[in-house]
C-alpha positions in Angstrom: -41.5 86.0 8.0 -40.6 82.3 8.2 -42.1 80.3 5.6 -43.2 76.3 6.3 -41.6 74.9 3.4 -39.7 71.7 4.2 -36.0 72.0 3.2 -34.1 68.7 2.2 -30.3 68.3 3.7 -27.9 65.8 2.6 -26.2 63.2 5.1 -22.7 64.4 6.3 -20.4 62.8 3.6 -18.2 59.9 4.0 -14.5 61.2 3.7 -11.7 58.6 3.1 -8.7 60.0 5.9 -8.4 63.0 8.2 -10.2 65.9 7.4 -8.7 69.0 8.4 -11.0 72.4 8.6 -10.7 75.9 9.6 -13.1 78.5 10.8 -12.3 81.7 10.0 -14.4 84.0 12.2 -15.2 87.6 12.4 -16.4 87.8 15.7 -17.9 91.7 15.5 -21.0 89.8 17.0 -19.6 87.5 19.1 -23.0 85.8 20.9 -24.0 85.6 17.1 -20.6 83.5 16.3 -20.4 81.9 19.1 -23.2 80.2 18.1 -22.6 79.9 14.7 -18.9 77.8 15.6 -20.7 76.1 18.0 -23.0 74.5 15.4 -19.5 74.2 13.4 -18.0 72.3 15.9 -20.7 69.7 16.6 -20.9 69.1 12.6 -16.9 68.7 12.2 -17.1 66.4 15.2 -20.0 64.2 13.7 -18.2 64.3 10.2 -14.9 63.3 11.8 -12.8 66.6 11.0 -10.6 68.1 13.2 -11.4 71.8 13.2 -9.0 75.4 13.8 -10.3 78.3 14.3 -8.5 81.8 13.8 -10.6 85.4 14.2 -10.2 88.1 11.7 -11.3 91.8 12.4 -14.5 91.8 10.1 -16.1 90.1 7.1 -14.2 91.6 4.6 -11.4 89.8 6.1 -12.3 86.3 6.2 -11.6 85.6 2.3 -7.9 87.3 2.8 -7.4 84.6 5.6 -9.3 81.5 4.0 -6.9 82.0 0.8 -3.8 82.2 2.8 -4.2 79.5 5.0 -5.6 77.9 1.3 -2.3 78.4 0.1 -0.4 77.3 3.2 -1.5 73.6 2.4 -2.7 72.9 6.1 -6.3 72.7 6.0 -8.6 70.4 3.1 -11.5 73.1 4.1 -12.9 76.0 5.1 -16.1 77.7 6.9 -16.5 81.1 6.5 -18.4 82.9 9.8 -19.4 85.9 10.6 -22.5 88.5 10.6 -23.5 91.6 8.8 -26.9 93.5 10.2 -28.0 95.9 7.7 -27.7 99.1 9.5 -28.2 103.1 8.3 -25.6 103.1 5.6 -24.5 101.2 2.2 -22.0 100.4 3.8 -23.8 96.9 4.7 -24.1 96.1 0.7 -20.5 96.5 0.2 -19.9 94.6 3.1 -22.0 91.8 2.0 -21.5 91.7 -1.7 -17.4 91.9 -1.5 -17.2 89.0 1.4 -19.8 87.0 -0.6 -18.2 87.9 -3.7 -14.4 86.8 -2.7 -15.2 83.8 -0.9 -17.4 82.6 -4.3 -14.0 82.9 -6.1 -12.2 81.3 -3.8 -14.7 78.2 -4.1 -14.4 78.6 -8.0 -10.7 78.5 -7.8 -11.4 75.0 -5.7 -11.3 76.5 -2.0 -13.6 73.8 -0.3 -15.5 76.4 1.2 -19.0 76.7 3.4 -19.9 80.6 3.9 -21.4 81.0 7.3 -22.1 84.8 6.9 -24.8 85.8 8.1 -26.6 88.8 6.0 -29.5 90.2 8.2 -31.8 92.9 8.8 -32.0 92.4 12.7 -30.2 90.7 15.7 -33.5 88.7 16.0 -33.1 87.1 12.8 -29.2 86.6 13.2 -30.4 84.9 16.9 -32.6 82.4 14.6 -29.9 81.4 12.4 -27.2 80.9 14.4 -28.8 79.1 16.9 -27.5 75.2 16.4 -30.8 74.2 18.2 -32.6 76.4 15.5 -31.4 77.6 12.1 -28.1 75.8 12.9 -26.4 77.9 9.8 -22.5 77.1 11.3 -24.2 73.7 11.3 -25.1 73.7 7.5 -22.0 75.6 6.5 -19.4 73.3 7.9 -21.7 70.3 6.7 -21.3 72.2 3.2 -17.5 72.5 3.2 -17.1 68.3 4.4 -19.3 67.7 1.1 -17.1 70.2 -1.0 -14.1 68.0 0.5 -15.7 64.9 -0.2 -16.5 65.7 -4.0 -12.4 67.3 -4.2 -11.2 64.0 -3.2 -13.7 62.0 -6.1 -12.3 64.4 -8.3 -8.7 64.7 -8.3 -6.8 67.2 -9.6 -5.2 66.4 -13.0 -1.7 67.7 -12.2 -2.0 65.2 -9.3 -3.7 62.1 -11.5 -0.9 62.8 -14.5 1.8 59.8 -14.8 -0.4 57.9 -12.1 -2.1 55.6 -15.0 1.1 55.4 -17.1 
């Protein structure tokens, strides 16, 4: 059941130079990501990013690709999307705890990162959020990595501010 409390989002960030982004996307339920990138896209445009976009097989695969294309140098961020609908098994937890779990790593380790997984308990509910004209969680995900890109750029790395001031 939806609730009517008003949620607050932040304006899309102003970001000095080119912003590059991927989507990594686990299209298992394709009309459900298709929706999701297409709220991606529409945020990356207003933010001024270029976006990629490479598919992985399933969830569980989408922090193996954000951290090699991480480490590849080629992207400033990330948005993780994809959709998990609890079914008859466990197997949904695992699914759901490991993808969350890896990608939260990732961030910590300074992978500017927005997760776009969608953990459900029906194809209604997945509908909702992916929806750009609803939920528009692609939308808020790629909105998340641009500010996790903005705040990476304030906040150099030391390695990269060392003999700089000097």
């Amino acid at each position: 059941m939806a609730s009517n409390t008003q949620h607050h989002e932040l304006a899309l960030p102003r970001l000095d130079g080119p912003v590059r982004l991927l989507a990594v996307v686990a299209p298992y339920y394709k009309d459900i990501t298709d929706g999701l990138l297409q709220g991606v896209r529409a945020t990356a445009d207003a933010g001024g990013a270029s976006l990629g976009v490479v598919e992985v097989p399933g969830a569980l695969e989408i922090p193996t690709a954000v951290g090699l294309a991480h480490r590849s140098g080629q992207y400033d961020g990330f948005v993780a999307l994809g959709c998990v609908i609890r079914g008859e098994t466990t197997h949904y937890e695992t699914v759901c705890n490991d993808s969350s779990r890896a990608l939260t790593l990732l961030g910590l380790q300074g992978v500017c990162l927005g997760n776009g997984i969608l953990t459900v308990e029906t194809l209604a509910q997945a509908q909702v959020r992916a929806d750009p004209a609803g939920q528009n969680k692609g939308g808020g995900a790629a909105a998340a990595a641009l500010h996790l890109v903005a705040l990476a750029r304030r906040w150099p790395r030391m390695e990269q501010t060392q003999g700089q001031g000097a």
